[in-house]
Structures are given as C-alpha cells and as structure tokens.
N, C-alpha and C positions, 0 to 999 in steps of 0.2 A: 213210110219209115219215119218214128218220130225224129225231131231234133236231140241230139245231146244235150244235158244241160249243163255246163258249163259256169267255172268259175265267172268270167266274161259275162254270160247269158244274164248269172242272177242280179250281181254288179247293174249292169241297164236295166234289170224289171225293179230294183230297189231305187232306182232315179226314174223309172215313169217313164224310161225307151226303149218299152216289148209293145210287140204288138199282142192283138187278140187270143190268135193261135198261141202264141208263146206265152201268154199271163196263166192261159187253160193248163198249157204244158208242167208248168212249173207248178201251178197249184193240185195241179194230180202229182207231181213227182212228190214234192216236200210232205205232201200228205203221207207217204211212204213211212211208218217207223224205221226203217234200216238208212233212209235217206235223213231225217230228220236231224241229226249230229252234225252233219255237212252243211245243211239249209242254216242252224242255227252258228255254224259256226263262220263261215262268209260273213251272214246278217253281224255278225261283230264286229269282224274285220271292216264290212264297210262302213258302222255306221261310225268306228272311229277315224277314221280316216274323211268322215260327215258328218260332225258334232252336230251341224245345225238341226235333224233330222234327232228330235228325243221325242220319245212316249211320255206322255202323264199318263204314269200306269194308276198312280192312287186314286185320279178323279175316273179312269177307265173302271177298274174297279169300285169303287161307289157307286157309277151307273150303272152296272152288271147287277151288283148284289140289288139296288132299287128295283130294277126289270125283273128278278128271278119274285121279289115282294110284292109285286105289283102287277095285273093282268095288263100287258101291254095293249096299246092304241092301234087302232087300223093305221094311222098313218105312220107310228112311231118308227124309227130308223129299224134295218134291218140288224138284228141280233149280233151276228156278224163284225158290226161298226162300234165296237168297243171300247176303242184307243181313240185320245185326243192328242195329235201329234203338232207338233208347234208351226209348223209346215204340214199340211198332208198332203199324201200321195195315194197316187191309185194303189202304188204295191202294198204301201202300210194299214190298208185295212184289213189285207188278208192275214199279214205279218200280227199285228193288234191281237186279231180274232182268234190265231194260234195259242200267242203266247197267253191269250187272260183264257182261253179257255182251257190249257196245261195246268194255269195258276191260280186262276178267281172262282173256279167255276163250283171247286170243294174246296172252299177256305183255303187256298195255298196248298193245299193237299201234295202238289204235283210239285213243287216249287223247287224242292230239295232234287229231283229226276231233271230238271232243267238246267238248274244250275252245274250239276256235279255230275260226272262221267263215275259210275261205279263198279268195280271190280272185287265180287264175290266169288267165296267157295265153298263146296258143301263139308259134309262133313264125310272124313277123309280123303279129302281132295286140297293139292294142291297145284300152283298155277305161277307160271311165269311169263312175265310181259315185259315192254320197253316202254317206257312215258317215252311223251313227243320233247323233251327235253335230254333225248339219252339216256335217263338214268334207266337203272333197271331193278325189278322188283319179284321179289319170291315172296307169293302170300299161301300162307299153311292153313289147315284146313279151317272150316267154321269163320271167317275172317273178312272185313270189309275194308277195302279204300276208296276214300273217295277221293277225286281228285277236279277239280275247275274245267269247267266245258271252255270258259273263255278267258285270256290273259296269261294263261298258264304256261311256263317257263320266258315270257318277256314283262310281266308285270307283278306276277307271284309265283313263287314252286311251293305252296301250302298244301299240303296233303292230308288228311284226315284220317287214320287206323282206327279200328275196333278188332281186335283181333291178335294175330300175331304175324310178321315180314322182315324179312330180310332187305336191305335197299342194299343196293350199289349204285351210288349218286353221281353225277356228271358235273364236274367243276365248269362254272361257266367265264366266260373271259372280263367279264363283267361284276362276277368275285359274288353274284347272285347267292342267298342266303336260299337252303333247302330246307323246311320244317314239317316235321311229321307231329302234327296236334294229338291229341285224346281225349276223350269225355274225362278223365281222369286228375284233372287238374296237375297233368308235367307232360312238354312239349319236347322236341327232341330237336337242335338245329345246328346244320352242320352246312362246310361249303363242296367237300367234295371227300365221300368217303364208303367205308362198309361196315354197315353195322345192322342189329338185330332189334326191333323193336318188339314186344310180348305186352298187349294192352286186355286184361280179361277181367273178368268179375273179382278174382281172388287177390289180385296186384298187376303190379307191372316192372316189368325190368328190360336192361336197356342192354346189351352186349357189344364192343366197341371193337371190330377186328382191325380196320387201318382210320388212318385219319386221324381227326380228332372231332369232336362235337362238345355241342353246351346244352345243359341239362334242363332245362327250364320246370322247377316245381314247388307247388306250397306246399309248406310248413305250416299248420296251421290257419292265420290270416296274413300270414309272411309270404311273399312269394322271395324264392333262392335260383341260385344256379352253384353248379357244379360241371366242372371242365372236366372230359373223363379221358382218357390217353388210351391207347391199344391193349386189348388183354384185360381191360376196366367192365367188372359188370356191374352195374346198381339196380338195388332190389328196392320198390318202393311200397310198402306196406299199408293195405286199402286202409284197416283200422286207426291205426294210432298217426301214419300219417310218415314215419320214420322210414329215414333211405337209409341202407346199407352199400358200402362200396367194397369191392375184394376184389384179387388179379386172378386171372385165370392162366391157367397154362398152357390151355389153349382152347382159346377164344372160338376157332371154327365151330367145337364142337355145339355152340348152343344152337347151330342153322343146321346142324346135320340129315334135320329130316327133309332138306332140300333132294337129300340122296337119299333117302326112304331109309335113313338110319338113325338109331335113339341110341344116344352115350348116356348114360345113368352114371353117375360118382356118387355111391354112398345115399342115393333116391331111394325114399322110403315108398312102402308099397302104395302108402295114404298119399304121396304127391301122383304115383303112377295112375292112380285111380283118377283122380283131376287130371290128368293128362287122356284118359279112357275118354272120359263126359267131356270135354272140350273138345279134341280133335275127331272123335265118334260119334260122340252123342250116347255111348253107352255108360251104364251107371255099373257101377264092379263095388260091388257090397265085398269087405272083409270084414266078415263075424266075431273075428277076435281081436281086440284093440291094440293088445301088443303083438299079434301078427300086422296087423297096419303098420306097426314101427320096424319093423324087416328093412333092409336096406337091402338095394341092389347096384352092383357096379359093373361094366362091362358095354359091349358097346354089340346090339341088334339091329340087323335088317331085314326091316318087313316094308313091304306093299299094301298089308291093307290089317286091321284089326284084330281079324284071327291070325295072322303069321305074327303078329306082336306078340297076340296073347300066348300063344302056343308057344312060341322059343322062351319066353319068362317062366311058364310054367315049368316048362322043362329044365331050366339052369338052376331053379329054388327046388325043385321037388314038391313042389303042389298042384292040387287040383283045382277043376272049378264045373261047374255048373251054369248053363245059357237057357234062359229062358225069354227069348226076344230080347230086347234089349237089355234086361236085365243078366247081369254075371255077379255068381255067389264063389266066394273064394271060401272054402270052410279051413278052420285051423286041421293041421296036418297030422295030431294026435289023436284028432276025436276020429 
C-alpha cells in the first residue's frame, strides 16, 4: 500500500528529508494532472516560508532553449537539470524540470496554465463556484476567469474576466482590495460587495447591486475613476471610448440569467441577436432593419436557446427559420 502524500511528506522532500522510496512516490504522484495544483501550490507555501531556496529561471531557460539548438554532448547534464537554484537540492531538480518544462519548453506557451487557476464555460452554460477567499462567483455562458494559482486572497484578490459574472465578494478583515481586470482598458474594485461585471467584444458595463465600488477606466490617454453607488449601471462604449452612468430600478435584474431568466426593458431585437452569438454562439440574421429595431420588454424563462427563442417568438408574433447555427427572423408581412 502506497504512502499518502501529504502536506508534511512534500514540505521534507522540498528540504532533501525523503527517502528513495518517497522521492519515487512523489515524483509519480505530482506528475498526476489532477494532483499537479496541490504539488504547485505547497511548492509556494514552502518556498515562502524559504526565501533562501530561488530558481534562476531566466539563466534555466537560456540553457534549455541552447540544448533544444544544439545536439547535446554524451556527458552533458541530464535534460531534466534545468534550474540553477542558488542552494540546490535534490527535490528542486525535479521541481526545475516541471516548471521550465510547463514554461520554456514552447516559448512560455504554458505559462499563463501555471500561473492562473481558470474557470470557463461553454456556450449556454453557466457555473458557480466559491474562491478560496469566500467570495463567490456566477460566470454566464461563453466566459473566462482567471484567477492566481499562488498568493491569492493573502497577497492579491486580482481576478481577471473576459466574459460576463456576477461576484459576491467577501470583505476581508484586513479591508483587502478585490479587483476584477479586463483586456478592455477599465478595472472594477471593490472591498466587499455584489455586483455584475459584462466584459465582451461590443462594450462593457458594470451593474452595482450592494456595496459600493470604483470604476477604474481610460478616457482616451486619461485614465479616470468613477465611484458608482447601488442601482448604478455604467455602460462603456468599445468605439469612442465614453461611459454612460443611469440608475436602475432594479439592479438584480441585469444577473437574472443566474435563474435562467432574461428581463428585456424596451431591448431591441438587434441587442437580443448579440445576446443569441454571445451566450450561444448562434447568429439570428433579422432581414429587415427596422424589424431589428422592435423592442421587447417583459421578463422570460428559459434553460437553454430554443426555450428563449421560442417564448420571444411567441410574445412578438414572429417566425423564424434554423438552419444549424444559423436563425433567419424574416419580417412578418412578407
């Protein structure tokens, strides 16, 4: 029966006090993908708690990328032995040999899977979770978080969205700052609260249901903030770059598809169509321009695309047409 491996166990193989059997053990388990998050996240914990134990990863990598250019020597060091560690130990060649081969091995390729613990969903799919910091998180379909493999809720709570979520944040005792980034040039940061973030090719807007937050975004080559209060939604406009602020009456309803329901106010058919291609992936052609400008208000529960499509249909009095992913809305006179 093998040993367990243990917090304890890795702790002594990262100070050079496992034995043979137990180096074996551990280098078969961490090789595990499903184990690999635990192995690297230990490895952080101990090595802060052991500053003196660092990697030169940039001189490990220079000698990696020379070896892969270069037909190695019969004697040359084993492949393996990547990592010049300022102290070496027996554990950190294996440790070395992991990390540059995740990271050096295709140009950092792997780099961004090391660092960042990430939470995807497909399309029509949504998912909820708790970060290791308590907060908790509704991510709607099509949607990425990323979130820190290491430090995360006692050195940073930086999160990363492409997509669109809901947070509910966990105030820490500590008065720890929580920010949700974007490729989008405006950050969202708040210390304990609920609110909706919407980060997607067409804009981004920010839904404020309790708390309070600060809006962190450029103007141009200005970077601004704006403090936004309960019932605050800001709409930020990919093109020109201009935020809109308006109150809401009620604010829940922009997470509503948390409960598999769509609150429309006066939604044209051309946003519902973008709302089709983002959370589906299906493209919903309307043939006629000023049917695109329909407006719909009222509030739908569906599960899944066709229960969308089909209750909308049925409230306007229109048809439509499915041909794989594609949906043809024809105007309703012809």
């Amino acid at each position: 029966m093998k040993t367990q491996v243990t917090k304890e166990l890795l702790f002594n193989y990262f100070a050079g006090r496992t034995t043979a059997f137990q180096k074996q053990l551990i280098d078969e388990w961490a090789r595990e993908k499903d184990n690999r998050e635990q192995f690297f996240t230990w490895l952080e914990i101990w090595e802060s708690q052991n500053p003196q134990y660092v990697a030169d990863v940039q001189t490990a990598l220079s000698r990696h990328q020379m070896r892969m250019a270069q037909k190695p020597e019969a004697d040359e060091t084993s492949p393996l032995d990547l990592a010049v560690p300022v102290l070496r130990q027996p554990w950190f060649r294996w440790v070395a040999a992991a990390s540059v081969a995740l990271i050096a091995v295709s140009g950092w390729v792997y780099r961004d899977d090391v660092m960042n613990e990430k939470y995807t969903t497909a399309y029509g799919e949504t998912r909820r979770f708790t970060l290791s910091d308590g907060s908790e998180v509704t991510l709607n379909a099509n949607s990425t978080l990323k979130v820190p493999r290491f430090g995360f809720g006692y050195q940073t709570r930086d999160v990363a969205l492409t997509g669109e979520a809901t947070f509910s944040v966990t105030h820490t005792t500590d008065d720890q700052r929580f920010v949700v980034k974007t490729n989008r040039n405006f950050e969202v940061v708040v210390l304990g609260t609920e609110f909706t973030v919407y980060n997607r090719e067409r804009g981004g807007k920010v839904v404020l249901n309790k708390g309070k937050v600060q809006l962190r975004y450029q103007e141009g080559q200005a970077p601004r903030q704006l403090m936004m209060k309960p019932g605050d939604l800001v709409t930020l406009n990919r093109r020109n770059g201009e935020v809109q602020l308006r109150k809401l009456s009620q604010p829940e309803n922009a997470s509503a598809w948390r409960e598999n329901r769509f609150v429309f106010e006066e939604t044209t058919l051309e946003e519902i169509a973008h709302l089709f291609r983002e959370n589906y992936g299906l493209v919903l052609e309307i043939t006629d321009p000023k049917l695109a400008k329909w407006t719909v208000s009222g509030s739908f529960t569906a599960r899944n695309a066709e229960e969308l499509l089909e209750s909308l249909m049925e409230g306007s009095a229109l048809t439509y047409k499915r041909t794989g992913n594609h949906i043809t809305i024809p105007n309703p006179t012809n």
